[in-house]
mmCIF entry with sequence, helices, sheets and N, C-alpha, C, O atoms, coordinates in Angstrom:
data_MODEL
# 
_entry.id   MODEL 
# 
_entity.id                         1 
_entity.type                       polymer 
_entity.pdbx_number_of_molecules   1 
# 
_entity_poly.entity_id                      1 
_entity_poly.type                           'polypeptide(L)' 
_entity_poly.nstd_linkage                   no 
_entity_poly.nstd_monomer                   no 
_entity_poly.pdbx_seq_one_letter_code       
;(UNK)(UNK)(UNK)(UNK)(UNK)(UNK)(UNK)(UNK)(UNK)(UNK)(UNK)(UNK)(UNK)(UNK)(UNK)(UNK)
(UNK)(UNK)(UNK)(UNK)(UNK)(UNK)(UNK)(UNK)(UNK)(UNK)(UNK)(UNK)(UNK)(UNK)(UNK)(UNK)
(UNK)(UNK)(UNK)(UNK)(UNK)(UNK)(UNK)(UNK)(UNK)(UNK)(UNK)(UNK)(UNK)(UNK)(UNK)(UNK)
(UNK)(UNK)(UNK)(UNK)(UNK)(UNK)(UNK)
;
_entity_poly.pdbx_seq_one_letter_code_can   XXXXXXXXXXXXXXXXXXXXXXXXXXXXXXXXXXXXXXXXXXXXXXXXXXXXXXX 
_entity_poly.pdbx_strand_id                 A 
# 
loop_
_entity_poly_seq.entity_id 
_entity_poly_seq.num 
_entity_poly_seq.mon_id 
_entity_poly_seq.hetero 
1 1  UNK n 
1 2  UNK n 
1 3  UNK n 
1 4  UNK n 
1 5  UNK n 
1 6  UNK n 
1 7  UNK n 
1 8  UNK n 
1 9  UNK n 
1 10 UNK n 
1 11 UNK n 
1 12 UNK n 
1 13 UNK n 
1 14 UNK n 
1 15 UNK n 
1 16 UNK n 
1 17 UNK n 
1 18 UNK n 
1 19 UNK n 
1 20 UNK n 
1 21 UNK n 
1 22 UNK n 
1 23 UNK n 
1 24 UNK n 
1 25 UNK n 
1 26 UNK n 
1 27 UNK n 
1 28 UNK n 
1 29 UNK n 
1 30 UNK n 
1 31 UNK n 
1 32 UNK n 
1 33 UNK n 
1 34 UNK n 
1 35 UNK n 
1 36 UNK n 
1 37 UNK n 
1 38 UNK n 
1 39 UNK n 
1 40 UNK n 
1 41 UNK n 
1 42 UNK n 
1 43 UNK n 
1 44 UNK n 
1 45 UNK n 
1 46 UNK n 
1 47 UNK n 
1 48 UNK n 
1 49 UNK n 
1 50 UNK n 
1 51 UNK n 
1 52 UNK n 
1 53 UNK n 
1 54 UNK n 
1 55 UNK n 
# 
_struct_asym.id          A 
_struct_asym.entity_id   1 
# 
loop_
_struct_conf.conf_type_id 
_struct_conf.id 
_struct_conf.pdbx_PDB_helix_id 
_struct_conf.beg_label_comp_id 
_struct_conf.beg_label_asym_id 
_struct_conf.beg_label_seq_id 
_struct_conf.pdbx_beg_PDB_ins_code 
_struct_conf.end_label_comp_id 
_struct_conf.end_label_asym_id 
_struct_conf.end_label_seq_id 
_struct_conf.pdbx_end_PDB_ins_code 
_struct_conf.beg_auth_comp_id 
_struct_conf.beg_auth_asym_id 
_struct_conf.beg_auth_seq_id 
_struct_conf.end_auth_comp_id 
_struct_conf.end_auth_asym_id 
_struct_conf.end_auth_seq_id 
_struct_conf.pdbx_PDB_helix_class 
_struct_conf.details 
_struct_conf.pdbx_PDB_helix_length 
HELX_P HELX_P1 AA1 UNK A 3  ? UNK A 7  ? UNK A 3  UNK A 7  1 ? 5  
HELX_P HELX_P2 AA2 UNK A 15 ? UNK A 36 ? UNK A 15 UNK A 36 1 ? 22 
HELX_P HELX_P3 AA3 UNK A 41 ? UNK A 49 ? UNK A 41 UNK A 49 1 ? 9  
# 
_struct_conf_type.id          HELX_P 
_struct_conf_type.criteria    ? 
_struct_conf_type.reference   ? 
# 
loop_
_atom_site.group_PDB 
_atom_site.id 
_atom_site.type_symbol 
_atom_site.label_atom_id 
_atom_site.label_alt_id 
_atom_site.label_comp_id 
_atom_site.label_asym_id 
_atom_site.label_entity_id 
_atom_site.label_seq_id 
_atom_site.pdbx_PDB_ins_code 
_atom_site.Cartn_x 
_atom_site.Cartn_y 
_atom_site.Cartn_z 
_atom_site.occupancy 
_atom_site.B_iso_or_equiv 
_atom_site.pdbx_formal_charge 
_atom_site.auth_seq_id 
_atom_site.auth_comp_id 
_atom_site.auth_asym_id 
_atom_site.auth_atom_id 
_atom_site.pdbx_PDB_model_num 
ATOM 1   N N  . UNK A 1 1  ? 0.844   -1.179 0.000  1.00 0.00 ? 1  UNK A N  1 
ATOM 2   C CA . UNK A 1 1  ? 0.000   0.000  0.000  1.00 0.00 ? 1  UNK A CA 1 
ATOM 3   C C  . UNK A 1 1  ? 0.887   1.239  0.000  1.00 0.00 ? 1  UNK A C  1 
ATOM 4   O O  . UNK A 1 1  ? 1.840   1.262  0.779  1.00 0.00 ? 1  UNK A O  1 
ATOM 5   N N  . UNK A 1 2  ? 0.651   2.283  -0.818 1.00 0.00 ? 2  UNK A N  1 
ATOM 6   C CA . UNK A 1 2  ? 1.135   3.564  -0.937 1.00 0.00 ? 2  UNK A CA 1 
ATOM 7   C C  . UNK A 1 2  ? 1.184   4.367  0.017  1.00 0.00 ? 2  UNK A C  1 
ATOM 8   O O  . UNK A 1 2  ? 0.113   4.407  0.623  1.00 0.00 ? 2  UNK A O  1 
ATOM 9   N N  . UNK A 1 3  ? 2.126   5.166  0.502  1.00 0.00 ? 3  UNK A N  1 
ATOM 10  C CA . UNK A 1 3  ? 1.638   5.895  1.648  1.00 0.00 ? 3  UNK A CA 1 
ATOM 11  C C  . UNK A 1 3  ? 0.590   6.997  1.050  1.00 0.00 ? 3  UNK A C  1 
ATOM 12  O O  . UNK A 1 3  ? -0.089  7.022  2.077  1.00 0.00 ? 3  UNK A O  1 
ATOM 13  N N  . UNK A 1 4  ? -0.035  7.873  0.243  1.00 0.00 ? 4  UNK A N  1 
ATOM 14  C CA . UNK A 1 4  ? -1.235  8.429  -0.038 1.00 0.00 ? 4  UNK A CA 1 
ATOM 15  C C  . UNK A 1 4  ? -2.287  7.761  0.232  1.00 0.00 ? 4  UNK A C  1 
ATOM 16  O O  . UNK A 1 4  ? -3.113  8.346  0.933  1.00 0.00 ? 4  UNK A O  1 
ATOM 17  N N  . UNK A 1 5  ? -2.608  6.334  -0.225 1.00 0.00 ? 5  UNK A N  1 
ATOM 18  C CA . UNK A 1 5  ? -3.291  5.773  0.496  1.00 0.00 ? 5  UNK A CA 1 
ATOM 19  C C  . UNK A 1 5  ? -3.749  5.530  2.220  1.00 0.00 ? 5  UNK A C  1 
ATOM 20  O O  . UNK A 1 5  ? -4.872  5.284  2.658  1.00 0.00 ? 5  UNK A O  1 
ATOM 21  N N  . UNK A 1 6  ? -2.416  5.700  3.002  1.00 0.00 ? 6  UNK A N  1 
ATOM 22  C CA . UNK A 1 6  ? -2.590  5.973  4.216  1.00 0.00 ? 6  UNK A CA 1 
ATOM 23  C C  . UNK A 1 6  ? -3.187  7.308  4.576  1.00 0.00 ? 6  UNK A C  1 
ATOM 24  O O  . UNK A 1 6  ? -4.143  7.417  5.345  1.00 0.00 ? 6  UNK A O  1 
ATOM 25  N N  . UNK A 1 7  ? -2.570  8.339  3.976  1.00 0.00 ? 7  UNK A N  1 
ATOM 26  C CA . UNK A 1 7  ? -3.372  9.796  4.356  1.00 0.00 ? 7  UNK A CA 1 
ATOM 27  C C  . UNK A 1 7  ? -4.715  9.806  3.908  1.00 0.00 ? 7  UNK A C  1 
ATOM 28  O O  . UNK A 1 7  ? -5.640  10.084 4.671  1.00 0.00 ? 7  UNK A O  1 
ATOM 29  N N  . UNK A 1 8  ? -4.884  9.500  2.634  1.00 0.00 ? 8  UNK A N  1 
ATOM 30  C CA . UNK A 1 8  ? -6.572  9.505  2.277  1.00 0.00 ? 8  UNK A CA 1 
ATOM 31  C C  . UNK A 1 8  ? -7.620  8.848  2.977  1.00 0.00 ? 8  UNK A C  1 
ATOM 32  O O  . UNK A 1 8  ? -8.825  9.099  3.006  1.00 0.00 ? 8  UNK A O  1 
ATOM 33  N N  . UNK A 1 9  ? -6.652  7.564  3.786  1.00 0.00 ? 9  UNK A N  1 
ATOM 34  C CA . UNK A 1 9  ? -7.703  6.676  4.657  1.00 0.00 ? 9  UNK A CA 1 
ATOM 35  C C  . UNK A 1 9  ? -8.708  7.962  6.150  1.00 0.00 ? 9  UNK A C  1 
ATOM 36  O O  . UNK A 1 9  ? -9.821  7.921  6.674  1.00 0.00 ? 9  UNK A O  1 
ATOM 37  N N  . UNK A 1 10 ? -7.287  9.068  6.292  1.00 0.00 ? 10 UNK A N  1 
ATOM 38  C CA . UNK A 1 10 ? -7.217  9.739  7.792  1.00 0.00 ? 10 UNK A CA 1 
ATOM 39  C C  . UNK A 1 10 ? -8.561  10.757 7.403  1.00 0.00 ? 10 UNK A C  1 
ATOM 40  O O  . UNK A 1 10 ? -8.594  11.562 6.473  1.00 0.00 ? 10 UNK A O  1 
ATOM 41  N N  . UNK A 1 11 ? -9.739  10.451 8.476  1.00 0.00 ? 11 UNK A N  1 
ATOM 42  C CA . UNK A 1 11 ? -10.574 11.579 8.649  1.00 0.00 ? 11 UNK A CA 1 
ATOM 43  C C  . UNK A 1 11 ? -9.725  12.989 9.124  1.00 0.00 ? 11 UNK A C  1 
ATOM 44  O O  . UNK A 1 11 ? -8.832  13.176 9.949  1.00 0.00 ? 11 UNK A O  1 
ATOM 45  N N  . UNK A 1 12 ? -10.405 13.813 8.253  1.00 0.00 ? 12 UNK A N  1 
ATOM 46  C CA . UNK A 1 12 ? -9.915  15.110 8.113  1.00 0.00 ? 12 UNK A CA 1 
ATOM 47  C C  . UNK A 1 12 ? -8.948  15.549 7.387  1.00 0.00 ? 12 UNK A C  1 
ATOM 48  O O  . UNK A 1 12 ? -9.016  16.687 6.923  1.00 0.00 ? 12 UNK A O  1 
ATOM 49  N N  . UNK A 1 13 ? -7.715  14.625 7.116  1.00 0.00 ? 13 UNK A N  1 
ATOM 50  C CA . UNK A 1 13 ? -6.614  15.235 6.370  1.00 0.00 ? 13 UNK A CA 1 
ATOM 51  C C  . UNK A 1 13 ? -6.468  16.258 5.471  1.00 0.00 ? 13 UNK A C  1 
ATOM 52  O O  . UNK A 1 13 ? -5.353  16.489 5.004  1.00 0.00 ? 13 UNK A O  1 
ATOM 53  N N  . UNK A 1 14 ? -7.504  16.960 5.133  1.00 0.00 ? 14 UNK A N  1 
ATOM 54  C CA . UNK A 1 14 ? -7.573  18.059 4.175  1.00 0.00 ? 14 UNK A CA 1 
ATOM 55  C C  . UNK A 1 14 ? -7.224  19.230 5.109  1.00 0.00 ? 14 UNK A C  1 
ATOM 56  O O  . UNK A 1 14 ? -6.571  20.239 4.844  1.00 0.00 ? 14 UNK A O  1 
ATOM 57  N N  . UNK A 1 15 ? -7.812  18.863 6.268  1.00 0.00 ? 15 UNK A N  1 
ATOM 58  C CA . UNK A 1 15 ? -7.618  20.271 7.101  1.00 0.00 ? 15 UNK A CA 1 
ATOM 59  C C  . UNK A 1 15 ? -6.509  21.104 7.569  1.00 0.00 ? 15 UNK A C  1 
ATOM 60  O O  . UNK A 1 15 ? -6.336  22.275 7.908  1.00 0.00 ? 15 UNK A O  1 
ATOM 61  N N  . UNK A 1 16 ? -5.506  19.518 7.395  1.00 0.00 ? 16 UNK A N  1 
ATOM 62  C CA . UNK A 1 16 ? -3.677  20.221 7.760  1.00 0.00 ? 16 UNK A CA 1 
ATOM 63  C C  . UNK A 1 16 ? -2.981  21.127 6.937  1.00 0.00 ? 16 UNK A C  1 
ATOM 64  O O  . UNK A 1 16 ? -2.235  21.941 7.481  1.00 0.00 ? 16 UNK A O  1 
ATOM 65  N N  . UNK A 1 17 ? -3.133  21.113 5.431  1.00 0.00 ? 17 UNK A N  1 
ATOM 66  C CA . UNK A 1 17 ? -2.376  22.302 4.785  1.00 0.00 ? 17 UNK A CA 1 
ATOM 67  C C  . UNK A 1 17 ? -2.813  23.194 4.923  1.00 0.00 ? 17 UNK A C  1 
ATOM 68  O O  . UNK A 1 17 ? -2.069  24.165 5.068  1.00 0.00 ? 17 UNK A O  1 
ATOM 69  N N  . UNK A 1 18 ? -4.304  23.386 4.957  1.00 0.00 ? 18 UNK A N  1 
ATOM 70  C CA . UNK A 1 18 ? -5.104  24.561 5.176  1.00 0.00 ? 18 UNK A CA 1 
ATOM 71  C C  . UNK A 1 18 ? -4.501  25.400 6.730  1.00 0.00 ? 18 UNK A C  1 
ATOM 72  O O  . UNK A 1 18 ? -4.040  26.540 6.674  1.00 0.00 ? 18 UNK A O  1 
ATOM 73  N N  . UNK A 1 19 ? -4.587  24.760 7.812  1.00 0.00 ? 19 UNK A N  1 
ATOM 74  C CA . UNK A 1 19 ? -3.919  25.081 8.896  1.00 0.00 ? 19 UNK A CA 1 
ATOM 75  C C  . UNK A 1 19 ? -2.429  25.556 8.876  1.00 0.00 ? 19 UNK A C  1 
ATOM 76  O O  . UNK A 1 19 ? -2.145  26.639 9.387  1.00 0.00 ? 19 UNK A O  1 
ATOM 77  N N  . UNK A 1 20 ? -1.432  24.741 8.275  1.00 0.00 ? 20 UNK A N  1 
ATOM 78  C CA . UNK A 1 20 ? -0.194  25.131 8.252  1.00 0.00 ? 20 UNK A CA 1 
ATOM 79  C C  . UNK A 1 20 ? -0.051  26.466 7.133  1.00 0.00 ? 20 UNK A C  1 
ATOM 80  O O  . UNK A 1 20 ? 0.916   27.226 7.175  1.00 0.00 ? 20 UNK A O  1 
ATOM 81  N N  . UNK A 1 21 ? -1.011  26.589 6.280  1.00 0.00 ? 21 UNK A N  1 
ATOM 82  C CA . UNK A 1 21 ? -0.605  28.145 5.632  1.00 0.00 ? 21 UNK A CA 1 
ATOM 83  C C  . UNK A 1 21 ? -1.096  28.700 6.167  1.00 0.00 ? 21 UNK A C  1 
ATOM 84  O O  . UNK A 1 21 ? -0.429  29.679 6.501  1.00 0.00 ? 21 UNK A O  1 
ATOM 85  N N  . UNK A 1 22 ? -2.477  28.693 6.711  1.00 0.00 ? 22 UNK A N  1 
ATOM 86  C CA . UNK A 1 22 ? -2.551  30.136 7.973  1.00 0.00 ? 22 UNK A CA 1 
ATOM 87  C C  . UNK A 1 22 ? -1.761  29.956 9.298  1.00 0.00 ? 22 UNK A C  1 
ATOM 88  O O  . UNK A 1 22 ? -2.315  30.538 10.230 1.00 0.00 ? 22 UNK A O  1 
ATOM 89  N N  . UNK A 1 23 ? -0.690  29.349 9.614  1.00 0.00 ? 23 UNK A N  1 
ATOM 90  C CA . UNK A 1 23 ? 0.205   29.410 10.639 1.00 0.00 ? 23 UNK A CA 1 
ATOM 91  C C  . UNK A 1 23 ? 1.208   30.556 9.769  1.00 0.00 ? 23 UNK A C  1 
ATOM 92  O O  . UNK A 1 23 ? 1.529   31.643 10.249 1.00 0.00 ? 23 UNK A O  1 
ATOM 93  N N  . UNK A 1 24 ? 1.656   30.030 8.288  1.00 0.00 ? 24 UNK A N  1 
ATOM 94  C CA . UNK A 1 24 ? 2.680   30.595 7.337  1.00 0.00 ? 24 UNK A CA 1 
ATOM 95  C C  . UNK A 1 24 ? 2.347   32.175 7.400  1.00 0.00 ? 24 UNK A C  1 
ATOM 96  O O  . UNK A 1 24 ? 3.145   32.960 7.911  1.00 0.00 ? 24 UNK A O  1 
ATOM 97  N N  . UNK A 1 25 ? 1.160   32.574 6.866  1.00 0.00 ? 25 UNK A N  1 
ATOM 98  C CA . UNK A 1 25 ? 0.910   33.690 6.610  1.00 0.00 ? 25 UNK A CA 1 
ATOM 99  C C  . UNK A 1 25 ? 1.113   34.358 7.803  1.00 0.00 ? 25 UNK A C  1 
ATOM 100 O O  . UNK A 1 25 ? 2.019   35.189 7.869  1.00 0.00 ? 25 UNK A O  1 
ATOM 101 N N  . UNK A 1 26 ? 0.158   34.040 9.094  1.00 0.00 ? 26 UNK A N  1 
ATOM 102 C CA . UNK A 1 26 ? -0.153  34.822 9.877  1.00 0.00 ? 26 UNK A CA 1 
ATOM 103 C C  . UNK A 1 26 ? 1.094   34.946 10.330 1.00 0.00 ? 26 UNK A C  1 
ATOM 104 O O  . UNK A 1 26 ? 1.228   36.123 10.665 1.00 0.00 ? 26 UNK A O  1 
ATOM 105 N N  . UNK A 1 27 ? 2.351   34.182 10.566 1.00 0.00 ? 27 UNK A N  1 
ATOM 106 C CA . UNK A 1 27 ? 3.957   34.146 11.304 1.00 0.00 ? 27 UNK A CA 1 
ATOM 107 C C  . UNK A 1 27 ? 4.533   36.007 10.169 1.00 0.00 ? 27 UNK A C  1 
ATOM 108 O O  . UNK A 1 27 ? 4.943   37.133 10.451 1.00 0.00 ? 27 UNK A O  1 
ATOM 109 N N  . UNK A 1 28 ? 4.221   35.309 9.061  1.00 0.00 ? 28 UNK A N  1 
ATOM 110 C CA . UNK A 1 28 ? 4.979   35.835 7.661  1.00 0.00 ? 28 UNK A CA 1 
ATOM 111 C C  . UNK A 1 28 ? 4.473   37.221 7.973  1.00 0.00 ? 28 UNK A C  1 
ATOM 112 O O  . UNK A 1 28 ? 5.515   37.871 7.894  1.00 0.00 ? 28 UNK A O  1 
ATOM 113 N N  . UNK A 1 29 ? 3.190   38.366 8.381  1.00 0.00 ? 29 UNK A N  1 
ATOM 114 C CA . UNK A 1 29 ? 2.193   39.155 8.396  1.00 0.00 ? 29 UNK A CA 1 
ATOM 115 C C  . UNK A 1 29 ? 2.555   39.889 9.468  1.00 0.00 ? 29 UNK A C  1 
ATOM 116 O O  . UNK A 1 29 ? 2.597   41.112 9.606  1.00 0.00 ? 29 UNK A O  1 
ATOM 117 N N  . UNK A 1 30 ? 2.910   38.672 10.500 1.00 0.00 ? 30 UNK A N  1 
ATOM 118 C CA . UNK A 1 30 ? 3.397   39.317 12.194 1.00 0.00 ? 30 UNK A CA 1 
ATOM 119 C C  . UNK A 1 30 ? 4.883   40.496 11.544 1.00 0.00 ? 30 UNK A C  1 
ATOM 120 O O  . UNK A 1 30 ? 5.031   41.718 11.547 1.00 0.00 ? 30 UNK A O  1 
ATOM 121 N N  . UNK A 1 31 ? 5.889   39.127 10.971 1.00 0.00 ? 31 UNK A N  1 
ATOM 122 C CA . UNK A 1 31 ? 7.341   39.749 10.936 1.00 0.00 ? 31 UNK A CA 1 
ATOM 123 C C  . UNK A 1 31 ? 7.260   40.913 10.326 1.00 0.00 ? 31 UNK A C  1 
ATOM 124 O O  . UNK A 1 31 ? 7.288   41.884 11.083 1.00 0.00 ? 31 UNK A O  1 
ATOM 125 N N  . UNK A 1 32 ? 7.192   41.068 9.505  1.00 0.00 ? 32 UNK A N  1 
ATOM 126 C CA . UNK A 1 32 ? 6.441   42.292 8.337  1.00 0.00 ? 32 UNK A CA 1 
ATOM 127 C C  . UNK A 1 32 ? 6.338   43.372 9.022  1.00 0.00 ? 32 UNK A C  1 
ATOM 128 O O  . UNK A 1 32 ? 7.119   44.320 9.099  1.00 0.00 ? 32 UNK A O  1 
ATOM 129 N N  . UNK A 1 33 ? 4.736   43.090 9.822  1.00 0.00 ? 33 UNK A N  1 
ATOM 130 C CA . UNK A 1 33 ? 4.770   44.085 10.953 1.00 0.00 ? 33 UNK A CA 1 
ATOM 131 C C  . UNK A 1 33 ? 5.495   44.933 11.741 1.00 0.00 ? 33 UNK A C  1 
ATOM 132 O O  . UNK A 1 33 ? 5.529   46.160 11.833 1.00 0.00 ? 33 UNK A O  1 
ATOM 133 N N  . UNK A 1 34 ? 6.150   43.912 12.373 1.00 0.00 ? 34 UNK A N  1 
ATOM 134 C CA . UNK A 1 34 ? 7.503   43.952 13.155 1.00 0.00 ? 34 UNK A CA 1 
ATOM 135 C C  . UNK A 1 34 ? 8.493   45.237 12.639 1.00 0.00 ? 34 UNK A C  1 
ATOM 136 O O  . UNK A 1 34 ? 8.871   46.289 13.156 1.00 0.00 ? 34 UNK A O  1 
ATOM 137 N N  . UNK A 1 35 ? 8.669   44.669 11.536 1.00 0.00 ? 35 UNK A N  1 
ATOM 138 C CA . UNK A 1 35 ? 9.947   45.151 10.407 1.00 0.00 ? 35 UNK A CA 1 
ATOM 139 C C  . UNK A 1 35 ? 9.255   46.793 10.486 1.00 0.00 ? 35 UNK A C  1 
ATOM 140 O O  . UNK A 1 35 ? 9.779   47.810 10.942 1.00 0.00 ? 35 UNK A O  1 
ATOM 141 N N  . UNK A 1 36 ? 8.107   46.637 9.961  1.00 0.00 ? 36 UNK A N  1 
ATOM 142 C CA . UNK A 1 36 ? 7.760   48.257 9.496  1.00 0.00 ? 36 UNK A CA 1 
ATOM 143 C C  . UNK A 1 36 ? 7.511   48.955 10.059 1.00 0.00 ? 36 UNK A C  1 
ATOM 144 O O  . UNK A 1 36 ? 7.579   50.138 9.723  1.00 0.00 ? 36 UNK A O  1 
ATOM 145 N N  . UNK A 1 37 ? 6.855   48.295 11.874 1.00 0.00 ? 37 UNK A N  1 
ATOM 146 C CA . UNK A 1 37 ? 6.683   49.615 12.839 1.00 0.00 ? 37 UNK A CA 1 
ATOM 147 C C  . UNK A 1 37 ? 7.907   48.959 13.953 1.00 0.00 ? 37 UNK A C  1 
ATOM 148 O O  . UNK A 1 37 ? 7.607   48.874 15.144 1.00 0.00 ? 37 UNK A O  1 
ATOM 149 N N  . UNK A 1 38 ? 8.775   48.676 13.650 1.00 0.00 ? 38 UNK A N  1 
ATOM 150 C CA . UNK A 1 38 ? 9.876   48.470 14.669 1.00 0.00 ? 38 UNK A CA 1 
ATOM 151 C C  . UNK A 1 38 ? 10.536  49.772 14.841 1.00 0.00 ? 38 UNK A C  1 
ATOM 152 O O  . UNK A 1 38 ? 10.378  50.836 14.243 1.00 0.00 ? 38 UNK A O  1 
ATOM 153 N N  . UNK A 1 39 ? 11.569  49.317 16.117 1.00 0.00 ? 39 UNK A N  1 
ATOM 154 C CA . UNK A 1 39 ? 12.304  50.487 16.269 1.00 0.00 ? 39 UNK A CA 1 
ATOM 155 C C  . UNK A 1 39 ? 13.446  50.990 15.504 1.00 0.00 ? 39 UNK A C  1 
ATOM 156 O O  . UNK A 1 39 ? 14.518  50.430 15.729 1.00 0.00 ? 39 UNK A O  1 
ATOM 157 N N  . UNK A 1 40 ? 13.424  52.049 14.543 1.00 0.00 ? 40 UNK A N  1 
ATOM 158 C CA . UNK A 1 40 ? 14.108  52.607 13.620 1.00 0.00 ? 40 UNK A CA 1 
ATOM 159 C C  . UNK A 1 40 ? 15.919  52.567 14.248 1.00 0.00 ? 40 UNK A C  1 
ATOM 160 O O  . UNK A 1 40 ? 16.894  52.172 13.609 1.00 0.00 ? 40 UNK A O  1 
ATOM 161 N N  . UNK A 1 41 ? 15.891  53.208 15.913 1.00 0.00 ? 41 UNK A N  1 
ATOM 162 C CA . UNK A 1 41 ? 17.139  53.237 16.383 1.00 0.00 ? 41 UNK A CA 1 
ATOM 163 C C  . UNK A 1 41 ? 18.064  51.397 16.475 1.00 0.00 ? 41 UNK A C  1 
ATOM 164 O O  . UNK A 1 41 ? 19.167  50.949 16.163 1.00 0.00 ? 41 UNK A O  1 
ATOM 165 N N  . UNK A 1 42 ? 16.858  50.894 17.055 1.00 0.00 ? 42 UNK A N  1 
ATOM 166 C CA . UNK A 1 42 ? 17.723  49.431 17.198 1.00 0.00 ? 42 UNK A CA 1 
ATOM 167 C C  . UNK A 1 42 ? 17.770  48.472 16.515 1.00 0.00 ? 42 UNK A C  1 
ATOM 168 O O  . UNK A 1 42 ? 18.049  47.328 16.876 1.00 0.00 ? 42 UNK A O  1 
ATOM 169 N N  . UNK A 1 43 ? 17.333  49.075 14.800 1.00 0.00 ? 43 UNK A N  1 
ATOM 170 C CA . UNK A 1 43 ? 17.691  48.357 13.958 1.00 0.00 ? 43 UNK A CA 1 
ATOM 171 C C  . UNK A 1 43 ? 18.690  48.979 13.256 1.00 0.00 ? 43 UNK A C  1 
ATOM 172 O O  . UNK A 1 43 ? 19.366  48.162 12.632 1.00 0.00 ? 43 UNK A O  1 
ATOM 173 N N  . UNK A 1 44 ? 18.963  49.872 13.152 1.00 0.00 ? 44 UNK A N  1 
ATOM 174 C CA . UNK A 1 44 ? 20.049  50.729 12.584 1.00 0.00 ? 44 UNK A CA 1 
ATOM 175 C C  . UNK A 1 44 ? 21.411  50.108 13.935 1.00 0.00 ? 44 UNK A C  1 
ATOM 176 O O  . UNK A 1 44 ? 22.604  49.907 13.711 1.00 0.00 ? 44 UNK A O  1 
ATOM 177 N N  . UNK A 1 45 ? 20.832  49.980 14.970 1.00 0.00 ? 45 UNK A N  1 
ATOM 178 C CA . UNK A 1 45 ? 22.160  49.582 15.739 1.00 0.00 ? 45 UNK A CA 1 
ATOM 179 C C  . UNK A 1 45 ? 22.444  47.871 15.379 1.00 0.00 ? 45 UNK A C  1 
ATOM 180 O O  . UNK A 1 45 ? 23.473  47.222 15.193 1.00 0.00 ? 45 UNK A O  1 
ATOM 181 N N  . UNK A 1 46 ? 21.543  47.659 15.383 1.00 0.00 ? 46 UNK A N  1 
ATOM 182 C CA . UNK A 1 46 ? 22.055  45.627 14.353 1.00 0.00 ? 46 UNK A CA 1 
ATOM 183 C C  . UNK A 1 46 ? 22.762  45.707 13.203 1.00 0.00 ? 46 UNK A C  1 
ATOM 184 O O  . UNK A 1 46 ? 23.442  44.827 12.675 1.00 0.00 ? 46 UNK A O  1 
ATOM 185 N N  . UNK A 1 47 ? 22.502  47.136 12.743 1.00 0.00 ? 47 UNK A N  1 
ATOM 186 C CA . UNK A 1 47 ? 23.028  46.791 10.995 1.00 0.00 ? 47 UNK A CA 1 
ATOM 187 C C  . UNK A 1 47 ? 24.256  47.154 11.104 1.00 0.00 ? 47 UNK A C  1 
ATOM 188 O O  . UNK A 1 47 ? 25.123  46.949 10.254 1.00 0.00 ? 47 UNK A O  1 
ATOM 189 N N  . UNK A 1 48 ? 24.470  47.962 12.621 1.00 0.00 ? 48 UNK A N  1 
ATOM 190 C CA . UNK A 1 48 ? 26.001  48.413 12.696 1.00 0.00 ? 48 UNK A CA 1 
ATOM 191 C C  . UNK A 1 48 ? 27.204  47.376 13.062 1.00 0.00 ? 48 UNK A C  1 
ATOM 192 O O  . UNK A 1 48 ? 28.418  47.324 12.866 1.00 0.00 ? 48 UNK A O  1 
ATOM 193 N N  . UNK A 1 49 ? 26.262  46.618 13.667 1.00 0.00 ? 49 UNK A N  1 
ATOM 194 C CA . UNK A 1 49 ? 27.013  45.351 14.653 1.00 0.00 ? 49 UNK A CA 1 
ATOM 195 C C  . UNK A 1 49 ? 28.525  44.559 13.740 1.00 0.00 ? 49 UNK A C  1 
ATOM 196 O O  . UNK A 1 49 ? 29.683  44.563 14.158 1.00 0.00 ? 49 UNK A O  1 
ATOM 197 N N  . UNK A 1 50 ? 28.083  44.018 12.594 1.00 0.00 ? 50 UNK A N  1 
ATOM 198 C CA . UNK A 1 50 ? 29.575  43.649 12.441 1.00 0.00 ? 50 UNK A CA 1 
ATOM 199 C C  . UNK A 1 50 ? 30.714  45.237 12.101 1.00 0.00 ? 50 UNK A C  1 
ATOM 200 O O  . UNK A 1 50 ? 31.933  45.390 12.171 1.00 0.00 ? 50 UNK A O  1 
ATOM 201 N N  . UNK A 1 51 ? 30.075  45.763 11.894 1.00 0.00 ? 51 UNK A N  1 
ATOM 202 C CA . UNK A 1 51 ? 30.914  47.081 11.763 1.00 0.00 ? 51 UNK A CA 1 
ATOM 203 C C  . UNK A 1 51 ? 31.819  47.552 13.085 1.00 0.00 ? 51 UNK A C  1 
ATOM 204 O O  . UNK A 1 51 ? 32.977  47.375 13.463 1.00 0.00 ? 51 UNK A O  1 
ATOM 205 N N  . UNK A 1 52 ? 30.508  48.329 13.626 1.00 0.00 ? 52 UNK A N  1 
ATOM 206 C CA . UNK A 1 52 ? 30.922  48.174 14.991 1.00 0.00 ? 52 UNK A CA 1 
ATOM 207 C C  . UNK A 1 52 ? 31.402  47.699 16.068 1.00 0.00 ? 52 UNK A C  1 
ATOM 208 O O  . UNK A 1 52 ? 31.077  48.401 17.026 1.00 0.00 ? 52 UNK A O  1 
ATOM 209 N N  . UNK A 1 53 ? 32.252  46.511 16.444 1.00 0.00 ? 53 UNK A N  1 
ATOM 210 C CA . UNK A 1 53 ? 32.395  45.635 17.793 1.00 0.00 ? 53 UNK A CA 1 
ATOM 211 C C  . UNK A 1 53 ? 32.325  45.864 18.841 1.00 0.00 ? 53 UNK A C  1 
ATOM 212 O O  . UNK A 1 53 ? 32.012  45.080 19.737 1.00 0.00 ? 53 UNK A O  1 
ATOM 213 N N  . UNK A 1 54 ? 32.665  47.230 18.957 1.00 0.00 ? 54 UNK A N  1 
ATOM 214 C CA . UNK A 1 54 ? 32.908  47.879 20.703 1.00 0.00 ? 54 UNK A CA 1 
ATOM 215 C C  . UNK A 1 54 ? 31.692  47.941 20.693 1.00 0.00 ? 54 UNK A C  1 
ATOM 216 O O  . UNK A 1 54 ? 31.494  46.729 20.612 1.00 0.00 ? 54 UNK A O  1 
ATOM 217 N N  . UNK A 1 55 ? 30.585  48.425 20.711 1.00 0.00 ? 55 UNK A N  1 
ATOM 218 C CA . UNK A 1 55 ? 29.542  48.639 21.035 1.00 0.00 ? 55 UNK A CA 1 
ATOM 219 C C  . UNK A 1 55 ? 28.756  47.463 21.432 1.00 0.00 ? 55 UNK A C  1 
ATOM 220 O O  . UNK A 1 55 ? 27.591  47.598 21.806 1.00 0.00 ? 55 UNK A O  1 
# 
């Protein structure tokens, strides 16, 4: 027996990709977020970091 055959046997199995892309998006939507109303100063201080060491 094929393993597709094993998943097609499983009540519900349709419901898991559906679930794991709204985990994708909503993760993907958060960072984004993040990125665009983050803090302007302490990302400018990450971008300095290999530059910078002492700091």
């Amino acid at each position: 027996m094929k393993f597709i055959n094993y998943l097609e046997s499983i009540t519900g199995i349709g419901m898991y990709p559906l679930v794991s892309l709204i985990i994708f998006v909503a993760f993907f939507a958060l960072v984004t977020l993040y990125v665009i109303n983050g803090n302007k100063e302490h990302f400018e201080k990450l971008r300095n970091l290999p530059i910078n060491e002492n700091k």
